[in-house]
C-alpha positions in Angstrom: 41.1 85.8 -37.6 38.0 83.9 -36.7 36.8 83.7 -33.0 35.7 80.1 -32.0 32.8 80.2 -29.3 30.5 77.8 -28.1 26.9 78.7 -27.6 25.8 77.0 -23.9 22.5 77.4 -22.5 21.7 79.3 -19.5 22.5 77.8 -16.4 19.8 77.2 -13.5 20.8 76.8 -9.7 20.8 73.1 -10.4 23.0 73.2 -13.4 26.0 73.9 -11.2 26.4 77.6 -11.8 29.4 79.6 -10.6 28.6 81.1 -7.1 27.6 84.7 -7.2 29.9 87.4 -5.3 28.5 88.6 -1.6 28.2 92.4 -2.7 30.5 93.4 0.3 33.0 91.0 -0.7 32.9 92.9 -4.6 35.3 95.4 -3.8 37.9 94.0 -2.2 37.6 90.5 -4.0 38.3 92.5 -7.3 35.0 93.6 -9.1 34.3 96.9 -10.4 31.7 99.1 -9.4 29.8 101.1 -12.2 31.4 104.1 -11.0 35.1 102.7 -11.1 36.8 105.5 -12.5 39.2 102.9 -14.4 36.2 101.9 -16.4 36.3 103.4 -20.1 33.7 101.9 -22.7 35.2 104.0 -25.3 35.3 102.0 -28.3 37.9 103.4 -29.6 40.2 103.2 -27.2 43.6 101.6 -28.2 43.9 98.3 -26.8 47.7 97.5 -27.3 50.6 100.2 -27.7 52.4 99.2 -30.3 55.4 98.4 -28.7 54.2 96.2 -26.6 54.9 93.0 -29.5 58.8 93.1 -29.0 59.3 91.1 -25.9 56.9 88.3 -26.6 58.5 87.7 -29.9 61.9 87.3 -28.5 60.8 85.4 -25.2 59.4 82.7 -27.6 62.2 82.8 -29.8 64.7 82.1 -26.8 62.1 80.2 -24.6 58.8 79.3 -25.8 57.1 81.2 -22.7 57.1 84.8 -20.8 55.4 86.9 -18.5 54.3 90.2 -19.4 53.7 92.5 -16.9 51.3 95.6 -17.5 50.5 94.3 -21.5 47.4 95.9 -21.5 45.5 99.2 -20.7 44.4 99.6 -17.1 40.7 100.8 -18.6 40.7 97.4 -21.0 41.2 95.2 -18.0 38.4 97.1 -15.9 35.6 97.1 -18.9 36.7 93.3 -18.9 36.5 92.8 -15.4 33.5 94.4 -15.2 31.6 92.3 -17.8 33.0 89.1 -16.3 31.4 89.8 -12.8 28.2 91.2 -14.2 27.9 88.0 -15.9 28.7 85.8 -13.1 25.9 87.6 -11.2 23.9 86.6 -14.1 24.6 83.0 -13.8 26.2 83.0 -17.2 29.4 81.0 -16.4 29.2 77.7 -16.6 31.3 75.0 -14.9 34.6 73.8 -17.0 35.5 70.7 -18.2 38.9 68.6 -18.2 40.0 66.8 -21.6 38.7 66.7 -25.3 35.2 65.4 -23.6 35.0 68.1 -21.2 34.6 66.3 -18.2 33.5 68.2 -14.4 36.4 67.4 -11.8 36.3 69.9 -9.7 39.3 68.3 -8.1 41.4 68.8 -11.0 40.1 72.0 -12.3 37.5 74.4 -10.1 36.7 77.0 -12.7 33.9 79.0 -14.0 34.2 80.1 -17.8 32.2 81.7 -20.9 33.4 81.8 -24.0 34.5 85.4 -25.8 32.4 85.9 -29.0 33.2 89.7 -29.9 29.9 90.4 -28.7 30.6 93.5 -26.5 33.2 96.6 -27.4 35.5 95.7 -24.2 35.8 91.5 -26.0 36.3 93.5 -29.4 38.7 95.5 -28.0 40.6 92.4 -26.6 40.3 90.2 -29.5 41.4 93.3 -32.2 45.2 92.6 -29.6 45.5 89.2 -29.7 44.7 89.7 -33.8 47.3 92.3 -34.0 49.7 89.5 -31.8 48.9 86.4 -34.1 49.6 88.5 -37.4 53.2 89.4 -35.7 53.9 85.9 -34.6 52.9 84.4 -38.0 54.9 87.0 -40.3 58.1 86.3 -37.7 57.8 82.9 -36.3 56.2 80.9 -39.0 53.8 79.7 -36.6 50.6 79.7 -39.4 48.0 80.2 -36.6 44.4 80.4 -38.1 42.0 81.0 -35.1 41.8 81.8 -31.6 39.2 79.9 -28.9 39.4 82.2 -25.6 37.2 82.2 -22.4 36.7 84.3 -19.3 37.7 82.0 -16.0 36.6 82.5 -12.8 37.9 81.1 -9.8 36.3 80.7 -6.5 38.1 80.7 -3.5 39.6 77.2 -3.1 39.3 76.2 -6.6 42.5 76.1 -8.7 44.1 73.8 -11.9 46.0 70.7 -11.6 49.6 70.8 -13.7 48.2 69.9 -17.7 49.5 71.0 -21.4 46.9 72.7 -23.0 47.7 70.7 -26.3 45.9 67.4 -26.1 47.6 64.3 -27.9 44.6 62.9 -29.6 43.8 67.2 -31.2 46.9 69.1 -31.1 45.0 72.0 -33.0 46.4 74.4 -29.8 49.6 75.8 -30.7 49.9 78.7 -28.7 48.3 79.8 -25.4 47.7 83.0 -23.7 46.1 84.0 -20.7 45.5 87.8 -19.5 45.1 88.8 -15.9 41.9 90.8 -14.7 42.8 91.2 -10.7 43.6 94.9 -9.1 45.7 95.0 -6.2 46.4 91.4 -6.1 48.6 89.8 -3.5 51.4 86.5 -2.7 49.0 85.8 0.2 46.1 85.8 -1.9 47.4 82.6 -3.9 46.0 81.7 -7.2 49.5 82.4 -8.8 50.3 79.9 -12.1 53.4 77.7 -11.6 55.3 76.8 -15.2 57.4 73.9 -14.9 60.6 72.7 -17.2 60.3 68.8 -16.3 59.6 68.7 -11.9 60.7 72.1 -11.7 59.3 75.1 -11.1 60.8 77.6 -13.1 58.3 80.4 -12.8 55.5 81.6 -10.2 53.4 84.4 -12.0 51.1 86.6 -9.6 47.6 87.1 -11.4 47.9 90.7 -11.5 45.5 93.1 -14.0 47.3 93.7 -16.9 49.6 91.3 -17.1 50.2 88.5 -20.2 51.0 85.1 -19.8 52.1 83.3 -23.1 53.8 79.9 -24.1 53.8 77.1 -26.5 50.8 75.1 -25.7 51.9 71.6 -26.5 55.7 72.5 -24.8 55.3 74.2 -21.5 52.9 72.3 -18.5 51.7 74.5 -15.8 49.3 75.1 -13.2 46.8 77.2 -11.2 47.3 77.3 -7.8 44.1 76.9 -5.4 42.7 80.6 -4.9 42.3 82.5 -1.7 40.4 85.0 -3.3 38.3 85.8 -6.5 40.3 85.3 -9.1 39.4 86.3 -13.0 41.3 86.2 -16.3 41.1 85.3 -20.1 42.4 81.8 -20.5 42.9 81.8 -24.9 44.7 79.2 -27.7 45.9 80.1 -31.0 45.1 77.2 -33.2 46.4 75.8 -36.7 44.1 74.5 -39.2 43.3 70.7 -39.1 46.1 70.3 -42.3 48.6 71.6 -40.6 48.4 69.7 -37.3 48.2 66.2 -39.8 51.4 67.6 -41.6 53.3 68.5 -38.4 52.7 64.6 -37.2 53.4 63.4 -40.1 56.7 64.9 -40.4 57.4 63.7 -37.0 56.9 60.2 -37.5 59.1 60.4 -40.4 62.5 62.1 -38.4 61.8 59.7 -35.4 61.5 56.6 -38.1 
């Protein structure tokens, strides 16, 4: 599986960098001291049980969505954590944009992101599941995924996501998204929850716990983030298709509505 990043320069104070975390706000906003006992930079720890494929594969099957509670190791999530704070201190987040062209509207969408690039064991870790995860749903589900494009989010307090598809019309190369929770001891009060809709409904309310796995059919299931009352970090990720395949797919579409 290849790893899409995008290399982005470093951000300066007039750039529009995320806003650091006040130290005493670290804690209880989520972030994880270097003394965390949670924290394991073994290399070689697993990152996924192996049962852990099952109910995905049937919740797509009946649904084309599901909510995974407790998907992934405690010690993944607080190596991840970690490294997403550290960089945010860093000014290494950069503002996200809305659309193919990436456009800043913070009113739409008030998150902070940097793209995974397998450069650190706690990213390899995470990347080596959502490989083992793309091989299951291809051999089962015929989906032919090629690639996966993923990106740490933070979200300020305030900030959340408008209701979108993550499959735009004009580059439906996004077939199937995933997004993976980062946030101890997180609360209803504390907002920031994703609503996933089925038409003007709200079918689903998902707390942004640590641990837990979001994951739906990107072009088939609209959601949104709702506006943070606290820190809030996860690992926003698409599975994509090659280019050929997304041409074929329309094509065969135009010819059963024709």
């Amino acid at each position: 599986m290849r790893v899409l990043c995008v290399g982005r320069p470093p951000l300066t104070q007039n750039a529009g960098q995320a806003p650091k975390k006040p130290d005493n706000q670290r804690a209880a906003d989520g972030a994880v001291p270097p003394e965390d006992p949670a924290m394991s930079h073994n290399p070689n720890l697993p990152a996924l049980p192996p049962d852990r494929l099952e109910p995905v594969l049937a919740a797509l099957r009946a649904s084309g969505w599901g909510v995974f509670p407790d998907f992934f190791a405690p010690e993944l999530m607080a190596d991840l954590r970690h490294e997403l704070w550290g960089r945010a201190e860093q000014d290494q987040l950069r503002p996200a944009g809305v659309g193919k062209e990436g456009q800043r509207l913070s009113a739409v969408r008030g998150d902070y992101i940097r793209w995974l690039n397998g450069a650190t064991p706690p990213q390899r870790r995470f990347l080596a599941a959502m490989e083992a995860l793309r091989l299951r749903v291809n051999r089962e589900l015929l989906l032919g995924l090629e690639d996966l494009e993923c990106h740490f989010a933070h979200y300020p307090p305030g900030a959340g996501y408008a209701r979108h598809l993550d499959s735009f019309d004009s580059n439906n190369l996004r077939r199937l998204t995933v997004v993976a929770y980062l946030n101890p001891q997180w609360t209803p009060a504390d907002g920031g929850q994703m609503r996933i809709f089925d038409g003007e409904a709200v079918i689903a309310e998902v707390q942004p716990r640590s641990g837990a796995l979001v994951c739906f059919i990107s072009e088939e299931i609209a959601h949104e983030v709702v506006a943070t009352q606290r820190h809030r970090a996860s690992i926003a990720g698409w599975f994509r298709v090659r280019p050929l395949t997304a041409q074929a797919d329309a094509l065969g579409g135009q010819v059963l509505a024709g």
